[in-house]
N, C-alpha and C positions, 0 to 999 in steps of 0.2 A: 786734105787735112788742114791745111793752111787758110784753105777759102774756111772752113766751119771756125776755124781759133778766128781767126777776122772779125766774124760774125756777132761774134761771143764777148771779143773786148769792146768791137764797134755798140752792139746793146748795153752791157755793162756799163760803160763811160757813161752813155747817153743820158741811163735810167739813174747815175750816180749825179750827172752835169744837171740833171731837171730838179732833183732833190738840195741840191744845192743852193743850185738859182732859187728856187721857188721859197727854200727859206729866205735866202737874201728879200726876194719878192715882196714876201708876206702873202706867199700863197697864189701870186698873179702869172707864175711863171709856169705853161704848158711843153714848151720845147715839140711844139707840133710840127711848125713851118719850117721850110728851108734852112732859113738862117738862125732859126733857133734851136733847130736838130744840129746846127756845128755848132752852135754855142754851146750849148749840153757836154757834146761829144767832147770838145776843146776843154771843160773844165771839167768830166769826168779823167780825161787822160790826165790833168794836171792833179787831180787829185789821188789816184790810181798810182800815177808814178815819185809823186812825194816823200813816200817813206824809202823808196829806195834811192832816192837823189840826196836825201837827208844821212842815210846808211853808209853812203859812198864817200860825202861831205866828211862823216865825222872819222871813215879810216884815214883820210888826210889830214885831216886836223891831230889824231892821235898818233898818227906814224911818221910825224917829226918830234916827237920826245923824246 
């Protein structure tokens, strides 16, 4: 079960990291190669995990008032 969730968020990130890029791009970014499939993956995970880094942030922020 573990290897198929893997699977799942390793596609996920990737197909969210190439949509990304590629708007940064203007369209030039594939995320085919090596080191463009971690750059994908890298900025799908940063994007993926944002709102809950953001979520976490602001119970700190509000749970000192």
């Amino acid at each position: 079960m573990e290897f198929i969730f893997d699977i799942v968020i390793n596609l996920l990130a990737h197909r969210i990291g190439v949509y990304v890029l590629g708007l940064l791009s203007g369209g030039h970014f594939k995320g085919e190669s090596g080191v463009a499939w971690g750059w994908a993956v890298a900025v799908g995970v940063l994007v993926l995990f944002a709102p809950f880094a953001a979520f976490i942030v602001w119970l700190i922020h509000t749970s000192g008032r």
